[in-house]
MIDREN-815644 format. One record per residue (C-alpha): residue number from 1; residue in one letter; chain; x, y, z. Coordinates in steps of 0.05 Angstrom, whole numbers, always signed. Layout:
REM MIDREN-815644
<r i="NUM" aa="A" ch="A" east="X" north="Y" up="Z"/>
...
REM end
This chain:
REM MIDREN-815644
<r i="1" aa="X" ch="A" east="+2975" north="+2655" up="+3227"/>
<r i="2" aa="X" ch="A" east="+2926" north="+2703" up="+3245"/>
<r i="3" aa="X" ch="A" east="+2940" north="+2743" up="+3172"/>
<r i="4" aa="X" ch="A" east="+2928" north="+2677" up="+3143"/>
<r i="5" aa="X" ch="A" east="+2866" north="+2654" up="+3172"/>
<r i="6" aa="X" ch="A" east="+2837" north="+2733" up="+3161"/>
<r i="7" aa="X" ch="A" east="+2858" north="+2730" up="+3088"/>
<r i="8" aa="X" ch="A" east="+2822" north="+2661" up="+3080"/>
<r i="9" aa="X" ch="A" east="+2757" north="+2688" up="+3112"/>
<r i="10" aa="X" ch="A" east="+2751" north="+2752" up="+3070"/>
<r i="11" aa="X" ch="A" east="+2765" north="+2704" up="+3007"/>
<r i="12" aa="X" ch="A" east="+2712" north="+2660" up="+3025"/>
<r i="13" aa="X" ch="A" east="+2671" north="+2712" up="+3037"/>
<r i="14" aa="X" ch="A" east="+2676" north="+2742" up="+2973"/>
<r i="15" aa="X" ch="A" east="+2668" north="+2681" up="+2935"/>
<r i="16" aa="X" ch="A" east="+2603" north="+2661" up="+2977"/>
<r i="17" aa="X" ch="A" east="+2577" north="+2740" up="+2949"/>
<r i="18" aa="X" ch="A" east="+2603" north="+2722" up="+2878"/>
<r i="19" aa="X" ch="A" east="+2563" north="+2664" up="+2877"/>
<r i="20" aa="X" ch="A" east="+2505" north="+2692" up="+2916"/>
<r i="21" aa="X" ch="A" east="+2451" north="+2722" up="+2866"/>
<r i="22" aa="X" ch="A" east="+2420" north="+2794" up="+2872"/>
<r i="23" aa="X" ch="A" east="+2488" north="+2831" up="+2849"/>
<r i="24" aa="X" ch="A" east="+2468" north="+2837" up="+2782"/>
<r i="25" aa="X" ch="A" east="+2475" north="+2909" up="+2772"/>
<r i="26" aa="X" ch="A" east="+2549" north="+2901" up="+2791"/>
<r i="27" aa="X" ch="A" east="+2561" north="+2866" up="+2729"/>
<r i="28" aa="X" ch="A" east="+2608" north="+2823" up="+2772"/>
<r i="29" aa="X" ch="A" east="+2626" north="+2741" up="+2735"/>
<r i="30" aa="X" ch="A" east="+2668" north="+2698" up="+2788"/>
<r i="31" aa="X" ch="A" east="+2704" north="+2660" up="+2717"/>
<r i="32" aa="X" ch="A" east="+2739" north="+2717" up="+2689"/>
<r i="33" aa="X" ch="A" east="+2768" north="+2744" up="+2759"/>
<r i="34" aa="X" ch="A" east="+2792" north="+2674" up="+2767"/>
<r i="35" aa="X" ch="A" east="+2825" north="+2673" up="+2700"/>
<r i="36" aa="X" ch="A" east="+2860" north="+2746" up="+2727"/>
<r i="37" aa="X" ch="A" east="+2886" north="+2703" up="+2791"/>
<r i="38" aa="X" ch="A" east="+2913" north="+2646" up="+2761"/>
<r i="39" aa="X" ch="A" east="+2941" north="+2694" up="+2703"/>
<r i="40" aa="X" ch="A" east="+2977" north="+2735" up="+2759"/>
<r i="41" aa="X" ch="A" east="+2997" north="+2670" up="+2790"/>
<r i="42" aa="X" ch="A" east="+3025" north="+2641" up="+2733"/>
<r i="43" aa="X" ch="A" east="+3070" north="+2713" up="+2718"/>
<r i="44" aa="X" ch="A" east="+3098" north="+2707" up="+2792"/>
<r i="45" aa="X" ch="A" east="+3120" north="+2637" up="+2787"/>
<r i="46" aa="X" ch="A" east="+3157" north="+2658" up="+2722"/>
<r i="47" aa="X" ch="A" east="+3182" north="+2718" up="+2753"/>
<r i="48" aa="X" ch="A" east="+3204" north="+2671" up="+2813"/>
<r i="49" aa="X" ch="A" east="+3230" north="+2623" up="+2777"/>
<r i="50" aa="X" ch="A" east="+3273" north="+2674" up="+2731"/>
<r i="51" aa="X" ch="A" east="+3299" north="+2707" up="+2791"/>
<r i="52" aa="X" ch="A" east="+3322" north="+2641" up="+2818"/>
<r i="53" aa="X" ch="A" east="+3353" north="+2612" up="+2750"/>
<r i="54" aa="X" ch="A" east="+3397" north="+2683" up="+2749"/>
<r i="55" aa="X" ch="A" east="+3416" north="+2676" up="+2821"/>
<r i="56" aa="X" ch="A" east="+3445" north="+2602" up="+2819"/>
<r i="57" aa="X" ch="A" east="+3477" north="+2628" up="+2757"/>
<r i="58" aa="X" ch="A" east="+3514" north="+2680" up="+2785"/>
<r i="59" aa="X" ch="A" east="+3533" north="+2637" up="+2844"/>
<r i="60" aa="X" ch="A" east="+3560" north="+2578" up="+2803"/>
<r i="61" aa="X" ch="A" east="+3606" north="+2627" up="+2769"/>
<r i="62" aa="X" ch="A" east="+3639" north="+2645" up="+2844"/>
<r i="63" aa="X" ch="A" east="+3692" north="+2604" up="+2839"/>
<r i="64" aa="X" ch="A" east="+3716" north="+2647" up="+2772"/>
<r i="65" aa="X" ch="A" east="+3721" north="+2710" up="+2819"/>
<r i="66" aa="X" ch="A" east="+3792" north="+2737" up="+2826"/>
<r i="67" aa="X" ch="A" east="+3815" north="+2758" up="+2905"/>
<r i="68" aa="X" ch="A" east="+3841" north="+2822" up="+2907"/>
<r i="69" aa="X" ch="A" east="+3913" north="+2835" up="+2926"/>
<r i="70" aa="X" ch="A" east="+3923" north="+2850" up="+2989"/>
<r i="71" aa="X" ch="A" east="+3941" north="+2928" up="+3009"/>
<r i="72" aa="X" ch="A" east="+4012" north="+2944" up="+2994"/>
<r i="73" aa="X" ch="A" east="+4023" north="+2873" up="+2974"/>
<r i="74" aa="X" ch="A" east="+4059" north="+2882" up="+2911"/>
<r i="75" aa="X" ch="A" east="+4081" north="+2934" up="+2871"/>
REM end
């Protein structure tokens, strides 16, 4: 919780400096750094989502697994 609360602070922070004039020689724009953010969000949800869609597919086809004999079962 602690993390959480420290990673909100320092993103508030940053957005209060963003917005703040006087950092002009920085060349720093808060719109396309947000575009970057929501761009990298978007690729983790599809990443996510992928990884999830191939892992329910795998386990649906559990019940076509074959049990191996047992050890000196059989010939």
């Amino acid at each position: 919780m602690v993390y959480l609360a420290y990673c909100y602070t320092v993103a508030t922070e940053r957005l209060r400096s963003l917005s703040r004039g006087g950092e002009g020689d920085r060349g720093d724009n808060p719109v396309p750094t947000a575009i970057i953010i929501v761009g990298l969000a978007l690729m983790a949800g599809i990443v996510v989502a992928w990884a999830m869609t191939t892992a329910n597919n795998f386990m649906d086809q559990s019940d076509q697994i074959q049990e191996l004999p047992a050890p000196g079962a059989g010939g």
